[in-house]
C-alpha positions as CSV (number, residue, x, y, z in Angstrom):
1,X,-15.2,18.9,9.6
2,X,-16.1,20.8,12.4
3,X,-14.2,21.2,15.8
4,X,-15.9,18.4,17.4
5,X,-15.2,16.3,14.5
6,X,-17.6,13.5,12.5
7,X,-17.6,10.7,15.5
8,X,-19.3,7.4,14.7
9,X,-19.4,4.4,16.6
10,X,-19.2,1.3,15.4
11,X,-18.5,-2.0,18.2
12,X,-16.9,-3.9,17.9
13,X,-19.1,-6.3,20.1
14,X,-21.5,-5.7,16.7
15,X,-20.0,-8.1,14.5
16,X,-17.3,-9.6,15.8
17,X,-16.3,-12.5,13.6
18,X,-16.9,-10.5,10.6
19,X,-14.0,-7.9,12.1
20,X,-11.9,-10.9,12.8
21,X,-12.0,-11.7,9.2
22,X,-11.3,-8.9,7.9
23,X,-8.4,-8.0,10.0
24,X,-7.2,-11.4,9.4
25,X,-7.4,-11.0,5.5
26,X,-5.4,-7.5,5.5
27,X,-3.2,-8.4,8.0
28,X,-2.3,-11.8,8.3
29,X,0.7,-12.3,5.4
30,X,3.5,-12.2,7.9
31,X,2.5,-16.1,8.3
32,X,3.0,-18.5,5.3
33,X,1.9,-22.2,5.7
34,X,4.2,-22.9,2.7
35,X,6.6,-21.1,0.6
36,X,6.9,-23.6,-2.3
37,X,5.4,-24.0,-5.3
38,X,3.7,-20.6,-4.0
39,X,3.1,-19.1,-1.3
40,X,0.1,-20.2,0.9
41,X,-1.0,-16.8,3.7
42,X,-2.9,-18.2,6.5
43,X,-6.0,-16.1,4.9
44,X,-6.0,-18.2,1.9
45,X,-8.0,-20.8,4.4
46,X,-10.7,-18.1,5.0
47,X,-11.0,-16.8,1.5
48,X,-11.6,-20.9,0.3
49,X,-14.1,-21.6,2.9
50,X,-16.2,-18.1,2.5
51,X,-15.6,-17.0,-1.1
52,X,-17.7,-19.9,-2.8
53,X,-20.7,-19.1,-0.5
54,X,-20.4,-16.1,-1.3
55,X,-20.7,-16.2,-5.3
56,X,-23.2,-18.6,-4.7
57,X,-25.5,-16.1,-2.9
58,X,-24.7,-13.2,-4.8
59,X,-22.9,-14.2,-8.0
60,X,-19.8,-12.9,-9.8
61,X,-20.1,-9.1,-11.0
62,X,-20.0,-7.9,-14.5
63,X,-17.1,-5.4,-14.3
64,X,-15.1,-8.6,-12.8
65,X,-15.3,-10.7,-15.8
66,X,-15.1,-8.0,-18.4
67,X,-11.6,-6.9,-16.7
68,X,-10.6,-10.6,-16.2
69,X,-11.4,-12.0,-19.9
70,X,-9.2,-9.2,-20.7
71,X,-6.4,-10.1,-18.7
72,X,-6.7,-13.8,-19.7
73,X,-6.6,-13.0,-23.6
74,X,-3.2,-11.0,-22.9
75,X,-1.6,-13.5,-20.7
76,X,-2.5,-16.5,-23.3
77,X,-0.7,-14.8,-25.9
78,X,2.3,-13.7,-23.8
79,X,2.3,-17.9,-22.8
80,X,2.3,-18.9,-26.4
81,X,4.7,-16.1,-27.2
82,X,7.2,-17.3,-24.3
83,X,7.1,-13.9,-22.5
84,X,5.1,-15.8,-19.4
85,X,5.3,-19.0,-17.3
86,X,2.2,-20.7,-17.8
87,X,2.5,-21.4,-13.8
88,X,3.3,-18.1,-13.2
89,X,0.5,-16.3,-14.8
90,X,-2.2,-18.3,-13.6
91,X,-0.6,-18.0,-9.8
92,X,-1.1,-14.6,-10.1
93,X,-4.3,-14.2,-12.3
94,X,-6.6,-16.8,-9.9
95,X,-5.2,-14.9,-7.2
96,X,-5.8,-11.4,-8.0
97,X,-9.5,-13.2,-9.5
98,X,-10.0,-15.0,-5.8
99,X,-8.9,-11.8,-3.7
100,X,-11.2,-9.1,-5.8
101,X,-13.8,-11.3,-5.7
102,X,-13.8,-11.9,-2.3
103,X,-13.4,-8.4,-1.3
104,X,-16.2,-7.4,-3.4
105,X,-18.3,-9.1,-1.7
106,X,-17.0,-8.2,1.8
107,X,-17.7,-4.6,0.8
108,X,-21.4,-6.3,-0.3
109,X,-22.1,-7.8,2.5
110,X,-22.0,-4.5,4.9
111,X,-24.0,-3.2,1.9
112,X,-21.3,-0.4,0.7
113,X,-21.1,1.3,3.5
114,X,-17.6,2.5,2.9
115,X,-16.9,4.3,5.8
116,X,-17.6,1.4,8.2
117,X,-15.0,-0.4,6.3
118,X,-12.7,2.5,6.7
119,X,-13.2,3.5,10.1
120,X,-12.4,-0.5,11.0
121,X,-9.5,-0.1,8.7
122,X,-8.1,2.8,10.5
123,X,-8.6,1.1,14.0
124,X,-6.8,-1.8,13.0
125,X,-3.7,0.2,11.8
126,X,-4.4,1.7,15.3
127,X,-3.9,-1.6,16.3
128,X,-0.9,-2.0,14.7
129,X,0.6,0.8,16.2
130,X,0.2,0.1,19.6
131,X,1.6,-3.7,19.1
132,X,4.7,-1.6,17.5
133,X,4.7,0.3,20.4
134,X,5.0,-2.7,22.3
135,X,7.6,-3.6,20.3
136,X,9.4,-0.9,20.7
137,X,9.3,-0.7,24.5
138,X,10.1,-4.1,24.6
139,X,13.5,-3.3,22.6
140,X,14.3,-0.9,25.0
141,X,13.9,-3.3,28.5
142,X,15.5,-6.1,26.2
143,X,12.8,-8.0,26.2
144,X,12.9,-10.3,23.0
145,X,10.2,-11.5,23.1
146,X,8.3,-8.3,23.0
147,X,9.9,-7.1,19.8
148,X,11.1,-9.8,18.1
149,X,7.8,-12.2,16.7
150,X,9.9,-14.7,14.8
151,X,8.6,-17.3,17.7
152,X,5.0,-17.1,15.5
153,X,5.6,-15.3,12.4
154,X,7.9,-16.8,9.9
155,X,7.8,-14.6,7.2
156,X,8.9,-11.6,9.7
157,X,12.2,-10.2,11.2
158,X,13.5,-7.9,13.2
159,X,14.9,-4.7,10.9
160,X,17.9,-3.3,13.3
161,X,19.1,0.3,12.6
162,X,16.4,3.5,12.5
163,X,16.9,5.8,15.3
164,X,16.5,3.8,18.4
165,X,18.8,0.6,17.2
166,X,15.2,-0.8,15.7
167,X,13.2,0.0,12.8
168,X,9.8,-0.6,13.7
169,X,7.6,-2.7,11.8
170,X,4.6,-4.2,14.2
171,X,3.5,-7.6,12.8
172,X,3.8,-6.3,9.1
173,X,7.6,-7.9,7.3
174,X,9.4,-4.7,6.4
175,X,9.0,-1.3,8.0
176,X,8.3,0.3,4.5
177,X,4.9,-2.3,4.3
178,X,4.3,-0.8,7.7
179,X,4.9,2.7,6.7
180,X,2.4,2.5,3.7
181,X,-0.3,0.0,5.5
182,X,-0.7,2.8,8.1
183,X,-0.6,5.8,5.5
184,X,-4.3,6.5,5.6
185,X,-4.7,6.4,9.6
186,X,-1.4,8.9,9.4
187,X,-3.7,11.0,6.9
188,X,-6.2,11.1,9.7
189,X,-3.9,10.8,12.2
190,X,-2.3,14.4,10.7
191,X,-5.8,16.2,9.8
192,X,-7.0,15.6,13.4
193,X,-4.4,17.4,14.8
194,X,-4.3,20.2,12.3
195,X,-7.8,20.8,12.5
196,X,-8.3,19.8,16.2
197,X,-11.0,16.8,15.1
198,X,-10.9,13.3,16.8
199,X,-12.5,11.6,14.1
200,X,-12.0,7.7,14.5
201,X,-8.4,8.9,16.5
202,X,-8.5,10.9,19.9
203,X,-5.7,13.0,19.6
204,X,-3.2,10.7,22.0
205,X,-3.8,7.9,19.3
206,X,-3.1,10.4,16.5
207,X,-0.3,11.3,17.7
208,X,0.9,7.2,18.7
209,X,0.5,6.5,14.8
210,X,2.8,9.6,13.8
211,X,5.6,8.1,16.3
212,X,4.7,4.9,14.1
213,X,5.6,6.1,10.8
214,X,8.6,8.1,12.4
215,X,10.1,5.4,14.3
216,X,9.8,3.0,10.9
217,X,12.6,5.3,9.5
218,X,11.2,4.6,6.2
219,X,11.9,7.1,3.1
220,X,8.2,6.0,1.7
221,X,7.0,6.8,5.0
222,X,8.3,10.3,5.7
223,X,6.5,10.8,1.9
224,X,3.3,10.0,2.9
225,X,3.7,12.7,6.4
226,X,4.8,15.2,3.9
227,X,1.6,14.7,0.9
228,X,-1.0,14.3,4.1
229,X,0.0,17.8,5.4
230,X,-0.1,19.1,2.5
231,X,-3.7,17.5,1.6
232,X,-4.7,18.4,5.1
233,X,-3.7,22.2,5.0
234,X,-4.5,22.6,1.5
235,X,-1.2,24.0,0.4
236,X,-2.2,26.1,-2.7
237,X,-1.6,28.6,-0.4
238,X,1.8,29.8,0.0
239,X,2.1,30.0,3.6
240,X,1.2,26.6,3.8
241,X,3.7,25.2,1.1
242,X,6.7,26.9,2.7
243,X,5.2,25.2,6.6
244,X,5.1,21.5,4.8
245,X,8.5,22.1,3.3
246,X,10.1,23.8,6.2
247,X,9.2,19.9,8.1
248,X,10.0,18.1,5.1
249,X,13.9,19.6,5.4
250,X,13.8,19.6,9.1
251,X,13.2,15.8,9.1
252,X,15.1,14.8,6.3
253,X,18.0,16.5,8.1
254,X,17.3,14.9,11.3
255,X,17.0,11.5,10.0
256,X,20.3,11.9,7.5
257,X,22.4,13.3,10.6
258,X,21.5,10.5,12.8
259,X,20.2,7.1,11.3
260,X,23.4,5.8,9.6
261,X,21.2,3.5,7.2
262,X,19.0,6.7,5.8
263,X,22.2,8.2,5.1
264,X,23.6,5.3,3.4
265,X,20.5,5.2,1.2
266,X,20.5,8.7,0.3
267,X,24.3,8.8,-0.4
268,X,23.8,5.9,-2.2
269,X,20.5,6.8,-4.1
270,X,22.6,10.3,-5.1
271,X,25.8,8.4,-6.4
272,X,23.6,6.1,-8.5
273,X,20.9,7.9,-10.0
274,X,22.4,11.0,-10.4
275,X,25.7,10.5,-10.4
276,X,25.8,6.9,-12.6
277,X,28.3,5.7,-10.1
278,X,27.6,1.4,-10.4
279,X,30.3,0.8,-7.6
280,X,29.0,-1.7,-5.0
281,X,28.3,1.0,-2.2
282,X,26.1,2.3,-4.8
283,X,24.1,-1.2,-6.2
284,X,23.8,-3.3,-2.8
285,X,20.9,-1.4,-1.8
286,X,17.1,-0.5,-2.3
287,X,18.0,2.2,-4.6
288,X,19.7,0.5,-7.1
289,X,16.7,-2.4,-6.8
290,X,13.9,0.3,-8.0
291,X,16.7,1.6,-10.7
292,X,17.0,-2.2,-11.9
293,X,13.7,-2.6,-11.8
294,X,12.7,0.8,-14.0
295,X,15.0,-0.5,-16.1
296,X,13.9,-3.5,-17.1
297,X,10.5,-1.9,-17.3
298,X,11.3,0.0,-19.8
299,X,12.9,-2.5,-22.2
300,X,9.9,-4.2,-21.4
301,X,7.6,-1.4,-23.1
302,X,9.5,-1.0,-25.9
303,X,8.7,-4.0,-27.2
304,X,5.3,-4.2,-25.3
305,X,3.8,-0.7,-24.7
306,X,0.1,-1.3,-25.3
307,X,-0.5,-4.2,-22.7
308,X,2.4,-5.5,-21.4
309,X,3.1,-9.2,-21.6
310,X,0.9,-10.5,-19.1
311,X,0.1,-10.6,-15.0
312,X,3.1,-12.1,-13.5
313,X,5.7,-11.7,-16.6
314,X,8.1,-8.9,-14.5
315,X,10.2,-12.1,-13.7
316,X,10.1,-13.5,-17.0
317,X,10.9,-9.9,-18.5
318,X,13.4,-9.3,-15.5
319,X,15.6,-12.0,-16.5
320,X,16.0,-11.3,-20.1
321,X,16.8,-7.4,-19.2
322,X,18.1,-7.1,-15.7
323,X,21.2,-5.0,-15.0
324,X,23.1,-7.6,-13.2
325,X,24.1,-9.5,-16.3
326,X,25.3,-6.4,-18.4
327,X,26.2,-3.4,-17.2
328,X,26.9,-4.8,-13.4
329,X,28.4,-8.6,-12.3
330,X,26.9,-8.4,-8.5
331,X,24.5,-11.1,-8.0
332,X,22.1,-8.6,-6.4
333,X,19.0,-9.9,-7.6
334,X,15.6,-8.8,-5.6
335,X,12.7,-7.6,-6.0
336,X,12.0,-10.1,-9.1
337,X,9.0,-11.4,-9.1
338,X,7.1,-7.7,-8.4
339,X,9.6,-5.0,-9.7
340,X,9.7,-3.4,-6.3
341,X,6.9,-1.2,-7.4
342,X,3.4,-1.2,-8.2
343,X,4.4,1.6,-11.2
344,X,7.1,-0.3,-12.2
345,X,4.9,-4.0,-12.3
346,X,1.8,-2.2,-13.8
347,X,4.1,-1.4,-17.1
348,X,5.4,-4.5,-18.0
349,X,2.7,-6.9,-17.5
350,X,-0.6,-4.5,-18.1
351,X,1.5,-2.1,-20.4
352,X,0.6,1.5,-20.8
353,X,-2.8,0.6,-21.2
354,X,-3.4,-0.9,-17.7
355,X,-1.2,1.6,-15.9
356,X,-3.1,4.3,-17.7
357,X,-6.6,2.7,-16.5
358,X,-5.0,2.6,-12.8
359,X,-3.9,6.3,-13.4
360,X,-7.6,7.3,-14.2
361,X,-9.1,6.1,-11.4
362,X,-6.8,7.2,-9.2
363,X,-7.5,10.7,-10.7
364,X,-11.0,10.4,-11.4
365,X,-11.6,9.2,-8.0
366,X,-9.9,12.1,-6.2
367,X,-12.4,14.7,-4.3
368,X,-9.7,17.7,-3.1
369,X,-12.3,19.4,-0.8
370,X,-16.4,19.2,-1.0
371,X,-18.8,20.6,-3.4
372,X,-21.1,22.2,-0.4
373,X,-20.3,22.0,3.5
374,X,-21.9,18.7,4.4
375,X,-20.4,16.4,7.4
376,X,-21.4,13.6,5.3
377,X,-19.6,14.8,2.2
378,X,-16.4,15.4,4.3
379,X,-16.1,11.6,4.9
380,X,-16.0,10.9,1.4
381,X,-13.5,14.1,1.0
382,X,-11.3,12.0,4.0
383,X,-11.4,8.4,2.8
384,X,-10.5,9.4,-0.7
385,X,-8.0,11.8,0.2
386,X,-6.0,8.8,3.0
387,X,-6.4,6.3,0.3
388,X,-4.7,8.2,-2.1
389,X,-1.7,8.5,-0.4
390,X,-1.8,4.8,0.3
391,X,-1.9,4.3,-3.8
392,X,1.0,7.2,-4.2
393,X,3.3,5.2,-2.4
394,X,2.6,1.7,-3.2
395,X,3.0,2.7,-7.2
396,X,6.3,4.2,-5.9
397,X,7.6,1.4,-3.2
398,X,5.2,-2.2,-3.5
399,X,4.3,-4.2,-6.3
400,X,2.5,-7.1,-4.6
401,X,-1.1,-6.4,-6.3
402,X,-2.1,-8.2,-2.9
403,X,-0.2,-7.2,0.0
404,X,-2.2,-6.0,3.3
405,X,-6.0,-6.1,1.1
406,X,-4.7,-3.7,-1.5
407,X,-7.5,-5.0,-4.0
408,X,-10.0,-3.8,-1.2
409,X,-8.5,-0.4,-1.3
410,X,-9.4,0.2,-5.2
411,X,-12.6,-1.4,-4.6
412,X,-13.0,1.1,-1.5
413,X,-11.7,4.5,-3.1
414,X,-14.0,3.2,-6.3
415,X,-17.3,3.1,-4.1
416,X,-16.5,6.6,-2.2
417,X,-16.5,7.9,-5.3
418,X,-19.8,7.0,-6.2
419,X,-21.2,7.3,-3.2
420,X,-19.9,11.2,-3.1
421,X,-21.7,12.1,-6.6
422,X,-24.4,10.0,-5.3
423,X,-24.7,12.2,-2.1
424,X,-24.2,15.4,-4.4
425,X,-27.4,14.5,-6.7
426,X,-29.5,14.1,-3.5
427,X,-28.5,17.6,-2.2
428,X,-29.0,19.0,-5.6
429,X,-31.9,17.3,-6.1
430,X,-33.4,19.2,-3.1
């Protein structure tokens, strides 16, 4: 990008109710109507009104149902075989169906113009950083109201500890949803002020989002600041390496020295993984929940490794090979239902098969820098390089396959793709 930057405006005053949709389907989920016998997001009433007009008008796509019969023959076997809940896997089948549906044809309806939906994507997470920088003002002056939004979110709460007594996390659950939902505007966020752009982000709101991700304390976070600097300086080059680890050590140190509860992670993350230490210290913690959860993975793909045994069978397989009725008698018991990690998830119900489709695209779709120096072709470079990140850590730390509008981030990193090569044929073509 040059020094100006790529600046496009897009109102908001353009289509206003479309906007409000969409930030209410990525960002609503911190509201449940009901818990039991799922649980109902206040989205769900937007997607049921809108999504059969829109397969009316436009229809179902191919690549939908091809992917979907597959799914279906795999889960029906994994039913009969008693490896899946019939419940279970049709919860979580119709709802991955109903949300990539309806995403598609949000994408469809702006007519795949994928940076529109990721410039409004970025200025909502801008959003969400300045309600988290009301929140944390709010903790300062004691104001409880201000940081605490249990009073209209009941599927939130406050997260105490980090390093100003609070670990941010906006209107999103849990600081680490946070951390990753605003991984591609930090990506941004980061290049603008590397390269002195102020593409969607001037540089005061650039630097508001870092503060974000810092003040979320979050281990998954402080990942993502480390791989965007070293997308955005393009650290094949020494120099550039030693910079990006030099800041990875100097905030690792400051956050171990002096937020108690990143300490206790990493001590206990050391004692159990490397260390084999199953002492309580050790298992009552996130570490020992993604350690559980690897584990039952792989006992999973042992005896599964092609496909898996089916969407939603992690619980199933999770009771039958969890930790904490052999080799530990805690009843710490989290993370059941999606394995704590997208990685972890994709192994045991789509097998090595599924991860290694996942795994493709993520590759396939990944442009490191432009084939000629075209503004246009740096977009693409930018919205496949941020969303990257966002899939790096949500295969490492979420396994909710629909969390925050993840299915329209696949469907988004898909389409840049295409529309890169398709912008490369045109300039060849000339």
């Amino acid at each position: 990008m040059n020094k100006q930057g790529l600046i496009y405006k897009f109102y908001l005053k353009d289509n206003l109710f479309f906007l409000l949709i969409l930030f209410i389907s990525l960002f609503s989920s911190s509201y449940v109507f009901f818990k039991y016998p799922f649980e109902f997001y206040f989205y769900y009433i937007l997607i049921i009104i809108l999504l059969p007009i829109f397969i009316i008008k436009n229809g179902i796509p191919k690549f939908v149902l091809y992917i979907f019969s597959c799914l279906l023959l795999v889960g029906t076997v994994h039913i009969l075989l008693g490896n899946n809940l019939s419940f279970t896997f049709i919860k979580i089948y119709g709802g991955l169906f109903v949300m990539i549906l309806f995403y598609f044809h949000i994408i469809n309806i702006v007519n795949f113009n994928i940076e529109y939906l990721f410039y409004w994507y970025c200025r909502f997470s801008l959003l969400l950083s300045i309600i988290g920088l009301i929140q944390l003002v709010s903790f300062l002056l004691n104001f409880k109201f201000g940081y605490d939004f249990t009073w209209i979110l009941n599927k939130w709460g406050v997260v105490n500890g980090g390093l100003i007594g609070i670990r941010i996390n906006s209107i999103i659950s849990e600081p680490t949803y946070l951390a990753t939902v605003l991984s591609p505007a930090l990506y941004v966020a980061i290049k603008n002020i590397i390269s002195k752009t102020d593409y969607i982000f001037n540089k005061y709101q650039s630097f508001l989002i870092i503060l974000i991700v810092i003040l979320t304390t979050s281990t998954i976070g402080y990942f993502g600041v480390l791989i965007s600097i070293l997308l955005c300086t393009k650290t094949i080059k020494l120099r550039y390496i030693i910079f990006g680890i030099l800041i990875t050590i100097s905030g690792f140190n400051i956050a171990y020295n002096y937020v108690s509860d990143f300490k206790q992670r990493i001590d206990s993350a050391k004692g159990l993984w490397l260390d084999q230490n199953f002492h309580i210290s050790n298992t009552n913690n996130s570490s020992f929940v993604l350690y559980n959860n690897l584990h039952v993975a792989k006992e999973n793909l042992s005896s599964y490794p092609l496909f898996g045994t089916g969407l939603g069978s992690h619980e199933t397989a999770f009771k039958k090979h969890t930790l904490t009725k052999t080799l530990i008698q805690y009843d710490f018991e989290f993370n059941v239902k999606d394995g704590n990690s997208l990685f972890v998830r994709l192994c045991t119900e789509t097998g090595l098969v599924g991860l290694s489709l996942v795994l493709l695209l993520l590759i396939k779709g990944f442009i490191y820098e432009s084939k000629y120096d075209n503004e246009e072709l740096s977009i693409n470079v930018v919205i496949s390089q941020s969303l990257f990140i966002l899939f790096i850590l949500v295969l490492i730390r979420q396994g909710n396959y629909m969390l925050n509008g993840l299915p329209m981030m696949f469907l988004l990193y898909y389409y840049n793709f295409k529309d890169y090569h398709k912008k490369i044929e045109k300039i060849e073509k000339k």
